[in-house]
C-alpha positions as CSV (number, residue, x, y, z in Angstrom):
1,X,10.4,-7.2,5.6
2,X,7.2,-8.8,3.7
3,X,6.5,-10.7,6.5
4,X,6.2,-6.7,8.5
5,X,4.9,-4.9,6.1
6,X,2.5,-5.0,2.9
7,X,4.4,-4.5,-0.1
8,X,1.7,-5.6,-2.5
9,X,1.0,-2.0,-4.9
10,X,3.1,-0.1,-2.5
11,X,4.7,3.3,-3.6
12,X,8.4,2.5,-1.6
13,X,11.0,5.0,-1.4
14,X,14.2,4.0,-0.7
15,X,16.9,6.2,1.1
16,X,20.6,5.4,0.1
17,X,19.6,1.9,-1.9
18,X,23.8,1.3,-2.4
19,X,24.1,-1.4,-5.0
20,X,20.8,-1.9,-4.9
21,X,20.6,-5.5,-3.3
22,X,17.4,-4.8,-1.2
23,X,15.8,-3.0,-3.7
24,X,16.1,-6.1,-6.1
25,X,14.4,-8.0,-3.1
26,X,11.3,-6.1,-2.9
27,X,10.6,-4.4,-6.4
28,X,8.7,-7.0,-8.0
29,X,6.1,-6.7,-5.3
30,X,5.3,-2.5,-5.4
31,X,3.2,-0.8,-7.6
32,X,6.5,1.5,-7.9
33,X,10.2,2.3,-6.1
34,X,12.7,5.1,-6.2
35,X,15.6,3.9,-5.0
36,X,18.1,6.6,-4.4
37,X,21.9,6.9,-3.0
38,X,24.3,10.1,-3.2
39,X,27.4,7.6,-4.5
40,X,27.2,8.1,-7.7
41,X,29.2,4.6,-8.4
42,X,26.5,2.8,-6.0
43,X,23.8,4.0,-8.2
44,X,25.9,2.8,-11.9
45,X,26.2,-0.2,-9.9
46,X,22.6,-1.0,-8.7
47,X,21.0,0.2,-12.3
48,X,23.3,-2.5,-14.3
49,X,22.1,-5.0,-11.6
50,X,18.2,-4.1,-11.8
51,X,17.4,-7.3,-13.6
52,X,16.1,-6.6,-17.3
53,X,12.7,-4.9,-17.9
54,X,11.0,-7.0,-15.7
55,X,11.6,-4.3,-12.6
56,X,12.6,-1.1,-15.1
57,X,8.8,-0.4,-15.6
58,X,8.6,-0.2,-12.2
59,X,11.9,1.0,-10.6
60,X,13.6,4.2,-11.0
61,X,17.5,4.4,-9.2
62,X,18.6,8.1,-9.4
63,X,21.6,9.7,-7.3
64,X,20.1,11.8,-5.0
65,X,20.2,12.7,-1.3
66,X,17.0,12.5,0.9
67,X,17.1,16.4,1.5
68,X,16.4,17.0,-2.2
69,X,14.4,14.2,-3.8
70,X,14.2,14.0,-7.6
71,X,10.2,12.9,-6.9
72,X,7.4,16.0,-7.9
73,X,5.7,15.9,-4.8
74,X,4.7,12.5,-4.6
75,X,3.6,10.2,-1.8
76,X,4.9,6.8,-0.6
77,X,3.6,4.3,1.3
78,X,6.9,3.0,2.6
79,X,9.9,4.7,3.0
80,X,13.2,2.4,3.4
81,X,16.4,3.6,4.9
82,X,18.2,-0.1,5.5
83,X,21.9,1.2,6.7
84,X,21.7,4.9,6.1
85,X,21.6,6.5,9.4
Protein backbone atom coordinates (compact mmCIF):
# COMPACT_ATOMS: atom_id res chain seq x y z
CA UNK A 1 0.00 0.00 0.00
CA UNK A 2 2.97 2.69 0.68
CA UNK A 3 4.33 1.83 -2.34
CA UNK A 4 0.50 3.32 -4.02
CA UNK A 5 -0.25 5.69 -1.86
CA UNK A 6 1.35 8.51 0.49
CA UNK A 7 0.80 7.71 3.95
CA UNK A 8 3.25 10.25 5.35
CA UNK A 9 0.66 12.90 7.79
CA UNK A 10 -2.21 11.23 6.24
CA UNK A 11 -5.70 11.46 8.06
CA UNK A 12 -6.81 7.35 7.09
CA UNK A 13 -10.01 6.04 7.88
CA UNK A 14 -10.44 2.63 8.05
CA UNK A 15 -13.73 0.71 7.30
CA UNK A 16 -14.12 -2.62 9.25
CA UNK A 17 -10.29 -2.73 10.57
CA UNK A 18 -11.19 -6.58 12.17
CA UNK A 19 -8.32 -7.32 14.48
CA UNK A 20 -6.64 -4.62 13.37
CA UNK A 21 -3.65 -6.29 11.53
CA UNK A 22 -3.48 -3.66 8.69
CA UNK A 23 -4.06 -0.96 10.80
CA UNK A 24 -0.83 -1.87 12.87
CA UNK A 25 0.95 -1.83 9.36
CA UNK A 26 0.28 1.65 8.39
CA UNK A 27 -0.31 3.71 11.71
CA UNK A 28 3.05 4.76 12.45
CA UNK A 29 3.14 6.51 9.24
CA UNK A 30 -0.34 8.99 9.39
CA UNK A 31 -0.65 11.99 11.04
CA UNK A 32 -3.90 10.03 12.55
CA UNK A 33 -6.35 6.70 11.95
CA UNK A 34 -9.77 5.63 12.93
CA UNK A 35 -10.03 2.33 12.53
CA UNK A 36 -13.51 1.11 12.86
CA UNK A 37 -15.45 -2.52 12.75
CA UNK A 38 -19.22 -3.29 13.82
CA UNK A 39 -17.82 -6.71 15.70
CA UNK A 40 -17.56 -5.67 18.82
CA UNK A 41 -14.93 -8.65 19.68
CA UNK A 42 -12.77 -7.55 16.45
CA UNK A 43 -12.43 -4.19 17.98
CA UNK A 44 -11.41 -5.64 21.92
CA UNK A 45 -9.17 -7.59 19.88
CA UNK A 46 -7.35 -4.98 17.63
CA UNK A 47 -7.18 -2.30 20.68
CA UNK A 48 -5.14 -4.96 23.05
CA UNK A 49 -2.99 -5.52 19.95
CA UNK A 50 -2.40 -1.67 19.12
CA UNK A 51 1.25 -1.84 20.25
CA UNK A 52 1.78 0.39 23.46
CA UNK A 53 1.60 4.27 23.24
CA UNK A 54 3.66 4.47 20.48
CA UNK A 55 0.41 4.25 17.88
CA UNK A 56 -2.35 5.26 20.85
CA UNK A 57 -1.53 9.06 20.28
CA UNK A 58 -2.37 8.48 17.03
CA UNK A 59 -4.91 5.69 16.54
CA UNK A 60 -8.40 5.60 17.76
CA UNK A 61 -10.32 1.81 17.10
CA UNK A 62 -14.04 2.33 17.99
CA UNK A 63 -17.03 -0.14 16.94
CA UNK A 64 -18.88 1.56 14.52
CA UNK A 65 -20.44 0.92 11.06
CA UNK A 66 -19.46 3.23 8.08
CA UNK A 67 -23.21 4.61 7.83
CA UNK A 68 -22.75 6.27 11.28
CA UNK A 69 -19.16 7.24 11.93
CA UNK A 70 -18.16 8.27 15.45
CA UNK A 71 -15.86 11.15 13.63
CA UNK A 72 -17.50 15.17 14.02
CA UNK A 73 -17.32 15.92 10.52
CA UNK A 74 -13.95 15.38 9.75
CA UNK A 75 -11.97 14.81 6.56
CA UNK A 76 -9.57 12.02 5.56
CA UNK A 77 -7.20 11.67 3.10
CA UNK A 78 -7.49 7.92 2.72
CA UNK A 79 -10.20 5.87 3.36
CA UNK A 80 -9.40 1.97 3.66
CA UNK A 81 -11.90 -0.76 3.23
CA UNK A 82 -9.37 -3.98 2.86
CA UNK A 83 -12.05 -7.01 2.96
CA UNK A 84 -15.28 -5.22 3.78
CA UNK A 85 -17.32 -5.25 0.69
Amino acid sequence: MREVVPLDDARVIEIGCGDGRLTRKYANQTRSALAIDVDRLSVVAARALLPGMRLASRVDIAQAAAESLPARRESFDLAIFAWSL
